[in-house]
mmJSON file of the N, C-alpha and C atoms, coordinates in Angstrom:
{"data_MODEL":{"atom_site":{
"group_PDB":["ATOM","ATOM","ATOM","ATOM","ATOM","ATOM","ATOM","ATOM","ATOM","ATOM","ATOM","ATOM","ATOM","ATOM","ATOM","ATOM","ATOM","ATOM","ATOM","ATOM","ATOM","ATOM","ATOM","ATOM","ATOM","ATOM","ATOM","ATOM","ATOM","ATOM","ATOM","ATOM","ATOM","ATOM","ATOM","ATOM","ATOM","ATOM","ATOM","ATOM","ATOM","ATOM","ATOM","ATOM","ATOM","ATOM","ATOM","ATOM","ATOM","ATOM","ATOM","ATOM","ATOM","ATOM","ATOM","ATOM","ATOM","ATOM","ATOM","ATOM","ATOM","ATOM","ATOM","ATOM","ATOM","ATOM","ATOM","ATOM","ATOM","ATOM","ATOM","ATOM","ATOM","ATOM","ATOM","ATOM","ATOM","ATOM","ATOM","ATOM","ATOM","ATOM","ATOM","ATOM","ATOM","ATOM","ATOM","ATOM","ATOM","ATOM","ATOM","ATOM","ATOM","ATOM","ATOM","ATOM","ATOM","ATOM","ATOM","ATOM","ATOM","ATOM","ATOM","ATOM","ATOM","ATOM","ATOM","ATOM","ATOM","ATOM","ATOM","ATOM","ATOM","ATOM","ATOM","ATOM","ATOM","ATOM","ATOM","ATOM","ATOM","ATOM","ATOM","ATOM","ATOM","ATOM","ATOM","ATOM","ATOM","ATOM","ATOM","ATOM","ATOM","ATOM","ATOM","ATOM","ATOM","ATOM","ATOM","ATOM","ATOM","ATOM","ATOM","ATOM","ATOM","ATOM","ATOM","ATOM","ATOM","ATOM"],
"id":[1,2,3,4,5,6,7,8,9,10,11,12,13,14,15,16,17,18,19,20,21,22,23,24,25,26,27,28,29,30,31,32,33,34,35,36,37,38,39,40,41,42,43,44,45,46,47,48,49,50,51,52,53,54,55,56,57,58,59,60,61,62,63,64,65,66,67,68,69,70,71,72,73,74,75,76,77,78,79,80,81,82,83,84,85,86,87,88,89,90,91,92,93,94,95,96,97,98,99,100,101,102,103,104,105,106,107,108,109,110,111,112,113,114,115,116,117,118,119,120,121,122,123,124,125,126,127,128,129,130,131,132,133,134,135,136,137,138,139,140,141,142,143,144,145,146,147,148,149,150],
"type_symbol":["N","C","C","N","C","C","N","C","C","N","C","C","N","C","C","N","C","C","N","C","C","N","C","C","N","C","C","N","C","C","N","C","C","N","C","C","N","C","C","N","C","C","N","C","C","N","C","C","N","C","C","N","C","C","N","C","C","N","C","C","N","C","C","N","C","C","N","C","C","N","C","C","N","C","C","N","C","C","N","C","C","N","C","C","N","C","C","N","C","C","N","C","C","N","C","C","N","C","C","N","C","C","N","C","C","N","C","C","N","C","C","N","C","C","N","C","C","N","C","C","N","C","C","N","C","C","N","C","C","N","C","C","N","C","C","N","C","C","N","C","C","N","C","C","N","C","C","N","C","C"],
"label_atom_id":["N","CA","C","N","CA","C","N","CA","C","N","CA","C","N","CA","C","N","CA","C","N","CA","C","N","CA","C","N","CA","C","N","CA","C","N","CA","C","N","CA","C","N","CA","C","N","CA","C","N","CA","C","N","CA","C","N","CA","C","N","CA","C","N","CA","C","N","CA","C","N","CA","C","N","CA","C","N","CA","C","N","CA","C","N","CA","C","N","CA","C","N","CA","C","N","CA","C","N","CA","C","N","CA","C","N","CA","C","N","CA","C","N","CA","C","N","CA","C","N","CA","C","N","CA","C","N","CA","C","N","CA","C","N","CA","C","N","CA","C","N","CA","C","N","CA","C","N","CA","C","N","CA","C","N","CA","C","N","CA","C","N","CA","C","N","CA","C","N","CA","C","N","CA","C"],
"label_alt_id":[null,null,null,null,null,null,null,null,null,null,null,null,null,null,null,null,null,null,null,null,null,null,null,null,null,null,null,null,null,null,null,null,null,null,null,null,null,null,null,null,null,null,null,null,null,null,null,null,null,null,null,null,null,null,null,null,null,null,null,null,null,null,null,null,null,null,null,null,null,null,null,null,null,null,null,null,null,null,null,null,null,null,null,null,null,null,null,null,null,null,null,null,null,null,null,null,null,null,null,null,null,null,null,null,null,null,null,null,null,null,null,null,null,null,null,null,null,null,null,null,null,null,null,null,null,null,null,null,null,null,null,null,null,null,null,null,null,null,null,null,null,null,null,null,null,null,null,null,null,null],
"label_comp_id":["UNK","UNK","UNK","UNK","UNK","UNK","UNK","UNK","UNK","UNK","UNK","UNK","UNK","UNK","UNK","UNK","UNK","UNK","UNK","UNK","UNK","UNK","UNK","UNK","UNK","UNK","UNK","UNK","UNK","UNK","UNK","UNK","UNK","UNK","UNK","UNK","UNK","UNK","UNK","UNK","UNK","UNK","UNK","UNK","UNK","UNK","UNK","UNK","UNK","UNK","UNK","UNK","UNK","UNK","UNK","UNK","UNK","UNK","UNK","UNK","UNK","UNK","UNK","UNK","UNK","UNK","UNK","UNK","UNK","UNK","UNK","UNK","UNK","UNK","UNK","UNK","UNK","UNK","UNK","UNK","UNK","UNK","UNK","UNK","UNK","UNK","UNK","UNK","UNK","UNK","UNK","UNK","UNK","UNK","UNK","UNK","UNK","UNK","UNK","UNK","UNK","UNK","UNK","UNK","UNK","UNK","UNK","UNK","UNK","UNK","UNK","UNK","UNK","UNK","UNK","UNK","UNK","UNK","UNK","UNK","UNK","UNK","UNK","UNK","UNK","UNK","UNK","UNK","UNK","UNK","UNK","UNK","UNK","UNK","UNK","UNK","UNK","UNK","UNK","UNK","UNK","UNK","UNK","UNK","UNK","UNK","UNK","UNK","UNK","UNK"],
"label_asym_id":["A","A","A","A","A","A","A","A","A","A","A","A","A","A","A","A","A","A","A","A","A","A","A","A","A","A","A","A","A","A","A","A","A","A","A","A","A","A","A","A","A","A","A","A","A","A","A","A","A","A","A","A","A","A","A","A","A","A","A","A","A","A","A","A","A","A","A","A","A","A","A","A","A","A","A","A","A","A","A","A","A","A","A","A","A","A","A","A","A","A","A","A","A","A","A","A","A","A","A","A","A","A","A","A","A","A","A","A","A","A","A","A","A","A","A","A","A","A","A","A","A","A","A","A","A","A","A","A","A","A","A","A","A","A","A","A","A","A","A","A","A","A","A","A","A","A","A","A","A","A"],
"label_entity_id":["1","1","1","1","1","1","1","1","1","1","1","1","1","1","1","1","1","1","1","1","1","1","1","1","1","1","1","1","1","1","1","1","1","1","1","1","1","1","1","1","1","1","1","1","1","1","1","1","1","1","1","1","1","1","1","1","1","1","1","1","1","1","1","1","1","1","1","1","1","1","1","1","1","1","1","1","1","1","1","1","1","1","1","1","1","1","1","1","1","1","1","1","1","1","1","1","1","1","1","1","1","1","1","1","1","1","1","1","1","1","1","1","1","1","1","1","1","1","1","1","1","1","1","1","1","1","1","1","1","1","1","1","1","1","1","1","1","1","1","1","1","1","1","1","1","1","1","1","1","1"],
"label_seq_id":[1,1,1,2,2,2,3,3,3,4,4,4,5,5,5,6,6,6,7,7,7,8,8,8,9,9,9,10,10,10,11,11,11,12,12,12,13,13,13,14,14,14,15,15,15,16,16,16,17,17,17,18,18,18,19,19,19,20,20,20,21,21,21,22,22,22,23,23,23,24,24,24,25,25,25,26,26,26,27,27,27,28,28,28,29,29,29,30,30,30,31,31,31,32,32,32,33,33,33,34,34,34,35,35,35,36,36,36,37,37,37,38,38,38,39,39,39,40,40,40,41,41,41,42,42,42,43,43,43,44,44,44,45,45,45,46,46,46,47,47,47,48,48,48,49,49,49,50,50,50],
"pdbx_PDB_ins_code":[null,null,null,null,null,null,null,null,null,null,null,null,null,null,null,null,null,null,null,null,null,null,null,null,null,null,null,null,null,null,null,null,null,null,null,null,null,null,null,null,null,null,null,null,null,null,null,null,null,null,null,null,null,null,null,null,null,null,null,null,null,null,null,null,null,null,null,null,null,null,null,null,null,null,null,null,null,null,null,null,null,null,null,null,null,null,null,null,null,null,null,null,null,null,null,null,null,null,null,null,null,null,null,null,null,null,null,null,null,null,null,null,null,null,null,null,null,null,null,null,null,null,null,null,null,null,null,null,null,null,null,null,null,null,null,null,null,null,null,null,null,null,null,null,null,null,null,null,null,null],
"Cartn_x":[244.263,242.966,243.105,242.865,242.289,241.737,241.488,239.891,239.9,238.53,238.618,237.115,237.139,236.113,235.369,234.768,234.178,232.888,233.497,232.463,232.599,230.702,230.499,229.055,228.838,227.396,226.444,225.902,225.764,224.028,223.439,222.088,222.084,222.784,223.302,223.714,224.235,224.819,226.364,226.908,228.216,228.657,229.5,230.024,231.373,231.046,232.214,232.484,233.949,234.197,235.289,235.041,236.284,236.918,238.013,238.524,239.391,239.292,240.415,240.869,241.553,242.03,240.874,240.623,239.324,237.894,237.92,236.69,236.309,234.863,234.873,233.414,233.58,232.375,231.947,230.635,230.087,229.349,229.347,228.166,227.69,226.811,226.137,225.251,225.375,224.61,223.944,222.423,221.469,220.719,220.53,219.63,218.528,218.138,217.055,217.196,216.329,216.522,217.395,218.08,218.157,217.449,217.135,216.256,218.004,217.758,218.584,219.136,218.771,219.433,220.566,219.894,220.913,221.97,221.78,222.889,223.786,223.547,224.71,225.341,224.437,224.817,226.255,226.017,226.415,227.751,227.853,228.39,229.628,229.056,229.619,230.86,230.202,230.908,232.007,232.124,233.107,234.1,233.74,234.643,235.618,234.77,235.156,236.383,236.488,237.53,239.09,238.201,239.501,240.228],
"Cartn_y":[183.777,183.449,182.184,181.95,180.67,180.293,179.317,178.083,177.457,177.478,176.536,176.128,174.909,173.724,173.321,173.308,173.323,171.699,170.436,169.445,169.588,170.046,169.681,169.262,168.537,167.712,169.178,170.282,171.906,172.11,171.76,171.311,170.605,169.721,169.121,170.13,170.46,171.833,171.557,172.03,172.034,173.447,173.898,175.161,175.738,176.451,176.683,178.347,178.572,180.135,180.268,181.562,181.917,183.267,183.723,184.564,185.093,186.304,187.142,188.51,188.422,190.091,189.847,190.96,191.507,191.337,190.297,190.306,188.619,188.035,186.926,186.577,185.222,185.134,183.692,182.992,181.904,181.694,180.475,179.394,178.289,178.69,177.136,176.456,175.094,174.536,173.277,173.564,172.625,171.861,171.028,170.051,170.641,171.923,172.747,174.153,175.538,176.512,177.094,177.535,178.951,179.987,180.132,181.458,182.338,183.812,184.781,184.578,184.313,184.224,182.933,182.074,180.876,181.208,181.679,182.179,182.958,184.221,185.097,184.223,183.564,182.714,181.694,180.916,180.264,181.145,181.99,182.86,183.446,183.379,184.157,183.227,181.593,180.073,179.817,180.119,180.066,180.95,182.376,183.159,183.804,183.646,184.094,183.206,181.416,181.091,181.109,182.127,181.938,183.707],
"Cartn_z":[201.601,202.196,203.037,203.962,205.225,205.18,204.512,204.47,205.61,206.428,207.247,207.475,207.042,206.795,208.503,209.223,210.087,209.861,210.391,210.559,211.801,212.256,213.774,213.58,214.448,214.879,215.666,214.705,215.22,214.327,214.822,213.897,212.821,212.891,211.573,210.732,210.862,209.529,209.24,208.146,207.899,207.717,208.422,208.051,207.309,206.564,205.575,205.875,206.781,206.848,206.128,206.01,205.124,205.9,206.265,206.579,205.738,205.402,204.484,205.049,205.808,206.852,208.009,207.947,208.814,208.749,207.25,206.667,206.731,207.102,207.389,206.96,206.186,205.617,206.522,206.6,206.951,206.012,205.732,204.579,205.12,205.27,206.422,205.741,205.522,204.576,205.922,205.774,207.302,207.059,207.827,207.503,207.526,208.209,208.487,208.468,207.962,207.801,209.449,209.056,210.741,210.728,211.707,211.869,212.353,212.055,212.353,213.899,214.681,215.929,216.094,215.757,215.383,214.686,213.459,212.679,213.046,214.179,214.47,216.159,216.443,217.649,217.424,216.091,215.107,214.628,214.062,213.536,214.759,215.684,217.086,217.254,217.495,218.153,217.38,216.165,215.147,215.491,215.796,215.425,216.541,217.403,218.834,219.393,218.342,218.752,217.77,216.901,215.681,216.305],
"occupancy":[1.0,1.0,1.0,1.0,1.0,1.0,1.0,1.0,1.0,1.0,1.0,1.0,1.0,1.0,1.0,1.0,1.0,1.0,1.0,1.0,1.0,1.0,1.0,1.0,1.0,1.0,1.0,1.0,1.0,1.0,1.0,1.0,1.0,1.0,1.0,1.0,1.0,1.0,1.0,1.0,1.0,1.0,1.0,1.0,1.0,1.0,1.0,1.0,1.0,1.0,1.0,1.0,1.0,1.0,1.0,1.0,1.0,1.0,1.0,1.0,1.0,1.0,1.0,1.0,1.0,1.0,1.0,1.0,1.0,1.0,1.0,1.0,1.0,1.0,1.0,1.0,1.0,1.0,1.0,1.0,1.0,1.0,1.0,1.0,1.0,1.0,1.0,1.0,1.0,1.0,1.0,1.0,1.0,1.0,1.0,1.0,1.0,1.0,1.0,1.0,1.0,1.0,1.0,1.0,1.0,1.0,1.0,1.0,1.0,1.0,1.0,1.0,1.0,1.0,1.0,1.0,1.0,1.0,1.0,1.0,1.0,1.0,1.0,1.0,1.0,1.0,1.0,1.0,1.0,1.0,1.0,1.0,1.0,1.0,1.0,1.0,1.0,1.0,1.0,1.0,1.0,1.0,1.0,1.0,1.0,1.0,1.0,1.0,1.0,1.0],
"B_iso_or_equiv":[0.0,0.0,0.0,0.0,0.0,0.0,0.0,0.0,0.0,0.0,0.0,0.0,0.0,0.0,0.0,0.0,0.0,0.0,0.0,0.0,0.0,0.0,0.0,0.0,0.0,0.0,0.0,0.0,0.0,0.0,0.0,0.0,0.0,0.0,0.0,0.0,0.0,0.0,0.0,0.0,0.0,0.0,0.0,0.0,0.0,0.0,0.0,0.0,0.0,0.0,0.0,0.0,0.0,0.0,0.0,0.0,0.0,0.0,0.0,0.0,0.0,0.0,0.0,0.0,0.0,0.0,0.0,0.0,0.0,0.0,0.0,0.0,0.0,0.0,0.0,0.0,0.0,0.0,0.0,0.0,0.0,0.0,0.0,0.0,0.0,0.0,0.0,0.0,0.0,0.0,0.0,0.0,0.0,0.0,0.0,0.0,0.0,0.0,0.0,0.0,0.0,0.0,0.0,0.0,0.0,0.0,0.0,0.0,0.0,0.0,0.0,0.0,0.0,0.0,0.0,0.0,0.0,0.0,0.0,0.0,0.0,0.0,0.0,0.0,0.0,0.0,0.0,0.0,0.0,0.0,0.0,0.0,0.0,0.0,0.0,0.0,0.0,0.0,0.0,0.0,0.0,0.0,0.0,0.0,0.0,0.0,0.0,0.0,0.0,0.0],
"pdbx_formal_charge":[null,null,null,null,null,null,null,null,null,null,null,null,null,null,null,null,null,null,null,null,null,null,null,null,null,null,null,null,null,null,null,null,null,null,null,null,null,null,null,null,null,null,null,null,null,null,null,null,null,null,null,null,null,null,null,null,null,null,null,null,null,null,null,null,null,null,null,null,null,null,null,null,null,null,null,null,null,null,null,null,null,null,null,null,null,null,null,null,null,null,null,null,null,null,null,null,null,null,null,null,null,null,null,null,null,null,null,null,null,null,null,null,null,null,null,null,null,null,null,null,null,null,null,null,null,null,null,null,null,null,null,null,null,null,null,null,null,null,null,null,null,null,null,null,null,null,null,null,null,null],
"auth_seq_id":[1,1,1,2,2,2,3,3,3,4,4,4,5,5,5,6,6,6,7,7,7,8,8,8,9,9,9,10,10,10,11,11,11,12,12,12,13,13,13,14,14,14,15,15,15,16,16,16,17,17,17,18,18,18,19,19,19,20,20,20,21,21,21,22,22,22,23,23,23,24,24,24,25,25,25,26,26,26,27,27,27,28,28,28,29,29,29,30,30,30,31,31,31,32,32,32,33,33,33,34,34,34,35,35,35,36,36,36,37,37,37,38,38,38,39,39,39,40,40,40,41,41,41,42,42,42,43,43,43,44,44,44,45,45,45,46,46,46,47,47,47,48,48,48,49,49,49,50,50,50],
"auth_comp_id":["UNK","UNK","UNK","UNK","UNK","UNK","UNK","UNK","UNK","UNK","UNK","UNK","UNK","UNK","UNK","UNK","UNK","UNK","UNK","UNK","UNK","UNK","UNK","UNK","UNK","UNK","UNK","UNK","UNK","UNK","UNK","UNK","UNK","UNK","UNK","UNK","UNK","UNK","UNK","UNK","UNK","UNK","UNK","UNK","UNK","UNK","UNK","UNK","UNK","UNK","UNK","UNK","UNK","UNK","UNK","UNK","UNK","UNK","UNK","UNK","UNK","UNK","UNK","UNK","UNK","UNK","UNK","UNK","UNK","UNK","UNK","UNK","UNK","UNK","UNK","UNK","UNK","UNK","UNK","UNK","UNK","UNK","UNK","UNK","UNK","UNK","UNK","UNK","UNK","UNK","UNK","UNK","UNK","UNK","UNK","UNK","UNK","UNK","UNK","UNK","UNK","UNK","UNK","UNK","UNK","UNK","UNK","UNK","UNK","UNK","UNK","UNK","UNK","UNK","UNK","UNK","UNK","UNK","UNK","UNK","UNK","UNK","UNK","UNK","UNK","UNK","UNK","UNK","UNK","UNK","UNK","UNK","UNK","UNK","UNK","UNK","UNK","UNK","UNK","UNK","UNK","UNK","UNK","UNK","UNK","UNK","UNK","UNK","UNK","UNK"],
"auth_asym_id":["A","A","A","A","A","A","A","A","A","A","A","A","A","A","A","A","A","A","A","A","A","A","A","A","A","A","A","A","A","A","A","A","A","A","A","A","A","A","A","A","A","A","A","A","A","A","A","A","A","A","A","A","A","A","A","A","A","A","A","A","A","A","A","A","A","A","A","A","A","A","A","A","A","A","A","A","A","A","A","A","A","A","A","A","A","A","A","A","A","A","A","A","A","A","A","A","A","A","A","A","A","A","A","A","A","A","A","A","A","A","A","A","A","A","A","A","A","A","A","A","A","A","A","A","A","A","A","A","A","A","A","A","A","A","A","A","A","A","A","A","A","A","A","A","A","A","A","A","A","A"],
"auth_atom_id":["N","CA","C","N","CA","C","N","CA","C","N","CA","C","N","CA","C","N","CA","C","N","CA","C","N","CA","C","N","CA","C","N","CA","C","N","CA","C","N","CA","C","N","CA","C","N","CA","C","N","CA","C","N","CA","C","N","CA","C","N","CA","C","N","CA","C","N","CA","C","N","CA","C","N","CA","C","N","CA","C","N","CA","C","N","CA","C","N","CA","C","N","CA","C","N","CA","C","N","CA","C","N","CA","C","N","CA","C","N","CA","C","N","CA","C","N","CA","C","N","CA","C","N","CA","C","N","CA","C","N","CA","C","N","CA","C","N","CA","C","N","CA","C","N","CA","C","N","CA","C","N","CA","C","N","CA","C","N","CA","C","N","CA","C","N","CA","C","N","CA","C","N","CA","C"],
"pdbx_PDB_model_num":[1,1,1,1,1,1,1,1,1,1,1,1,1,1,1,1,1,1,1,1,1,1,1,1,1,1,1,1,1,1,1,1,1,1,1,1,1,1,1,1,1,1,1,1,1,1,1,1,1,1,1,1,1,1,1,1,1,1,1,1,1,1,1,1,1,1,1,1,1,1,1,1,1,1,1,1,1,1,1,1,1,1,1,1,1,1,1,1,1,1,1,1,1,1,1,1,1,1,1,1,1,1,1,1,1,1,1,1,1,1,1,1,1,1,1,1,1,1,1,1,1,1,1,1,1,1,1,1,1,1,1,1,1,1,1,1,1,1,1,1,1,1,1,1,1,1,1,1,1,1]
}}}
């Protein structure tokens, strides 16, 4: 498994992904809720560069 810890200044949030094969999780812990668009927006910025 690949831990990779993600500190960015990103709504104040900290992101925690995890990649295992093909399968990829995000844990976003915010200073403020996300609404669903943020999250796959969010979700996208991460992954699109891994």
């Amino acid at each position: 498994m690949d831990l990779v810890e993600f500190h960015r200044i990103f709504l104040f949030e900290k992101v925690l992904a995890f990649r295992v094969g093909e399968t990829r999780f995000a844990c976003f812990q915010s200073a403020q809720p996300l609404d669903r668009t943020t999250f796959q927006t969010t979700f996208q910025k991460i992954f699109c560069e891994t």
